[in-house]
Backbone as JSON, one array per atom type, in Angstrom:
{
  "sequence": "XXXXXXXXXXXXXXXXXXXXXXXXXXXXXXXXXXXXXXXXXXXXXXXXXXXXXXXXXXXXXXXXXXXXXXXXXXXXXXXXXX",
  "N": [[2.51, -13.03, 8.42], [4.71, -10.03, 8.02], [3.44, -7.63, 9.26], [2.24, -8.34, 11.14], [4.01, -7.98, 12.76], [4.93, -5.64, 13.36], [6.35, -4.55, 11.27], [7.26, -1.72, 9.33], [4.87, -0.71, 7.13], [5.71, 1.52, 5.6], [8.27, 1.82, 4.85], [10.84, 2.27, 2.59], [12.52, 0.99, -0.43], [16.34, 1.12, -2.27], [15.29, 2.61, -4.54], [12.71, 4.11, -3.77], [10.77, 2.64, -3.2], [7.78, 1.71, -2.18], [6.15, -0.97, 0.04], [3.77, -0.82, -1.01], [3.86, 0.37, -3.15], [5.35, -1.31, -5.02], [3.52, -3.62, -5.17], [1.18, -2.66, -6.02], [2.53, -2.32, -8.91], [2.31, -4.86, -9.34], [0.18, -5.31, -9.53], [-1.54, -6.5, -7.6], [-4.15, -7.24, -5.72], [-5.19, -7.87, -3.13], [-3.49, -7.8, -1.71], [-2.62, -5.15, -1.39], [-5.4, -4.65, -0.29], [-4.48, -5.5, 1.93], [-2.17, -3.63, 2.87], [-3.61, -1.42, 2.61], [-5.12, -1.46, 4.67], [-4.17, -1.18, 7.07], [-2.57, 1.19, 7.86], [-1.27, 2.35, 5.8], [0.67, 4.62, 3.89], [-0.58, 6.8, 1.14], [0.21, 8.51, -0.09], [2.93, 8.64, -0.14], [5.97, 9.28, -2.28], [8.59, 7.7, -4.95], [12.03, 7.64, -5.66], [11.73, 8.89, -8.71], [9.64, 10.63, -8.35], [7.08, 9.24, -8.38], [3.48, 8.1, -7.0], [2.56, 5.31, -5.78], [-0.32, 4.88, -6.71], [-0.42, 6.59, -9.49], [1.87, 4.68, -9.99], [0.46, 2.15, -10.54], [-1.64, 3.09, -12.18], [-0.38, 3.99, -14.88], [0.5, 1.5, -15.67], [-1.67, 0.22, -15.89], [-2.83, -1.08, -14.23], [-6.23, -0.92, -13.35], [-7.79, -1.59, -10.94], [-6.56, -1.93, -9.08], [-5.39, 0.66, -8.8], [-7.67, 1.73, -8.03], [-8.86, 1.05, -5.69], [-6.69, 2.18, -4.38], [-6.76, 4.29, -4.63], [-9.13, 5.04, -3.4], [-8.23, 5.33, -0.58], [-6.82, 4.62, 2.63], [-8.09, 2.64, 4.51], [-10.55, 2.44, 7.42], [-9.03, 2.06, 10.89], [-9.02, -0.59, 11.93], [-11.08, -1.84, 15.63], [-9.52, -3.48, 17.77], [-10.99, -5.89, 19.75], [-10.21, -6.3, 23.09], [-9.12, -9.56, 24.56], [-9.76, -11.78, 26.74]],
  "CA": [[2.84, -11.81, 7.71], [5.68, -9.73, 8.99], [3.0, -7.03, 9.41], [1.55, -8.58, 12.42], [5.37, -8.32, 13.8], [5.32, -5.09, 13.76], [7.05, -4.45, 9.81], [6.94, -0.87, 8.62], [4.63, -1.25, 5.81], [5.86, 2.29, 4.91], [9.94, 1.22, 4.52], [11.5, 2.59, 1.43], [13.65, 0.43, -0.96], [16.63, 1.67, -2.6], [14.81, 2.73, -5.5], [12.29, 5.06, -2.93], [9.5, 2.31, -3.54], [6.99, 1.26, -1.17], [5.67, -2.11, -0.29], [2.26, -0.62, -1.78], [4.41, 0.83, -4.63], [5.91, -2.78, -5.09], [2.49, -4.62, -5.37], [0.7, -1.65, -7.2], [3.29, -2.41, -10.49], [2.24, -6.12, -9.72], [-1.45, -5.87, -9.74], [-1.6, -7.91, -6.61], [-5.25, -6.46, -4.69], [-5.42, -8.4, -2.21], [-1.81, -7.31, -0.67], [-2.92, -3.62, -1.81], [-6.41, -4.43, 0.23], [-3.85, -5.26, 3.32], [-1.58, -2.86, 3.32], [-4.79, -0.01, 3.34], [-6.12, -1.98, 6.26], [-2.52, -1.08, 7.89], [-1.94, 2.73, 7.87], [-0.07, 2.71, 4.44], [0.83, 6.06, 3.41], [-0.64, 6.87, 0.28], [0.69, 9.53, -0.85], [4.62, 8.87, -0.44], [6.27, 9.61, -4.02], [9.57, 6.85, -5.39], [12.82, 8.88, -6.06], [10.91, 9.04, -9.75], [8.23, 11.26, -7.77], [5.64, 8.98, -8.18], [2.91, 7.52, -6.16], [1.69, 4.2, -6.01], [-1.7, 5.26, -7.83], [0.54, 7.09, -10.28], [2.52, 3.3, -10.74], [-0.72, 1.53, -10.55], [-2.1, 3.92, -13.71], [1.02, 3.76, -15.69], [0.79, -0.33, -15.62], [-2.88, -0.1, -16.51], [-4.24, -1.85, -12.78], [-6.8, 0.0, -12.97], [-8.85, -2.02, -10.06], [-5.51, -1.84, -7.99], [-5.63, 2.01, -9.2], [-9.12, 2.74, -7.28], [-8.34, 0.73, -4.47], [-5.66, 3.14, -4.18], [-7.93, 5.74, -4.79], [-10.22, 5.22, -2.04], [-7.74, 5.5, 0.97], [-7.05, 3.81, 3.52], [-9.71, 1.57, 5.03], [-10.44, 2.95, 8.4], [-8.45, 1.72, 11.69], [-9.53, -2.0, 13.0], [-10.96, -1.52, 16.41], [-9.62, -4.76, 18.32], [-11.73, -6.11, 21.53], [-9.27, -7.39, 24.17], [-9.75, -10.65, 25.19], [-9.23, -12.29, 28.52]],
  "C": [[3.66, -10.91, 8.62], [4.8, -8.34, 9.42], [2.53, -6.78, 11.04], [3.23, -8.43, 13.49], [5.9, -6.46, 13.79], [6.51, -3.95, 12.24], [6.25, -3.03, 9.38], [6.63, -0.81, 7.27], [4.75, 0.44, 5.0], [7.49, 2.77, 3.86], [9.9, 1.5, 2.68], [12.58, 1.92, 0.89], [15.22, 2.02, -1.65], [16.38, 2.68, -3.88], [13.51, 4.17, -5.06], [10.97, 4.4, -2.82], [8.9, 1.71, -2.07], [6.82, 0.21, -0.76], [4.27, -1.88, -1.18], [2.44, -0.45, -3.4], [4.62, -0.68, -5.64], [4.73, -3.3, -5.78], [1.22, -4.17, -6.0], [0.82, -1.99, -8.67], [2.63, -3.89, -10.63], [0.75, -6.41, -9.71], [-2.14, -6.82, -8.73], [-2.73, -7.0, -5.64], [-5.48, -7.1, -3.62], [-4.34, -8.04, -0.9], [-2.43, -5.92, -0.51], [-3.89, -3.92, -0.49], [-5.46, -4.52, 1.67], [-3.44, -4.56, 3.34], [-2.51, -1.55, 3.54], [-5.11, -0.64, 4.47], [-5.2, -1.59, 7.19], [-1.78, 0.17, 7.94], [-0.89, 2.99, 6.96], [-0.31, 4.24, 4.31], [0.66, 6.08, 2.06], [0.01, 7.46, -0.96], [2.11, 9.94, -0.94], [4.81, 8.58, -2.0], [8.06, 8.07, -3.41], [10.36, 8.14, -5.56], [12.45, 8.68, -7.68], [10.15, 10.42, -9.49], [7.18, 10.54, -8.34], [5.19, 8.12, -7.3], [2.27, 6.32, -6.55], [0.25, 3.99, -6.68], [-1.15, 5.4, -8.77], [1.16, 5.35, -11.22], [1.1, 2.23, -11.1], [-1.52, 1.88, -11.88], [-1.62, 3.32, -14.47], [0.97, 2.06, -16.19], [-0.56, -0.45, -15.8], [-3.52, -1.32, -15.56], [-5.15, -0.98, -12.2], [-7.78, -0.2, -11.57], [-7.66, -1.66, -8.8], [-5.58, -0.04, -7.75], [-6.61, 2.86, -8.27], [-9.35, 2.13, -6.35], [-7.63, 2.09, -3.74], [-6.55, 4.68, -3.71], [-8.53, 6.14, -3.53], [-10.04, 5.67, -0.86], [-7.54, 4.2, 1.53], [-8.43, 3.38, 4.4], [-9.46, 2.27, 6.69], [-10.1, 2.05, 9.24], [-9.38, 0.47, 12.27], [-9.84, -2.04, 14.54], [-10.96, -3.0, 16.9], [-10.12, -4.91, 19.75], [-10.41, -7.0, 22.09], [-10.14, -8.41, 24.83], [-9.09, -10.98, 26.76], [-8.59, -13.57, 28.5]]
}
């Protein structure tokens, strides 16, 4: 996943959409559940003004919807190994 490389999972298409925005419209929770695990920004708006909850509504995902809802999942604390 280009995540682990370092891929701003906050990058705006030409359109003003998110990757969260993106996979919000597509009902896809499992992407949604990564990108909260990954310091997504919730609350950036599309040049529309809306937010990925907002597109998530609208498209009737409502499970993707309260995902959304919840926040971000709090920060992964990784143990260094040797």
């Amino acid at each position: 996943m280009l995540i682990n490389y370092g891929a701003d999972v906050n990058a705006k298409n030409n359109e003003g959409r998110t990757p969260l925005m993106v996979v919000a419209y597509m009902g896809r929770e499992e992407i949604v559940k990564l990108l909260l695990a990954n310091s997504v920004n919730v609350e950036l708006k599309d040049n529309l003004g809306r937010t990925a909850f907002a597109i998530a509504r609208s498209n009737r995902k409502n499970v993707v919807a309260e995902l959304i809802a919840e926040g971000p999942a709090p920060p992964v604390k990784r143990q260094r190994t040797r």
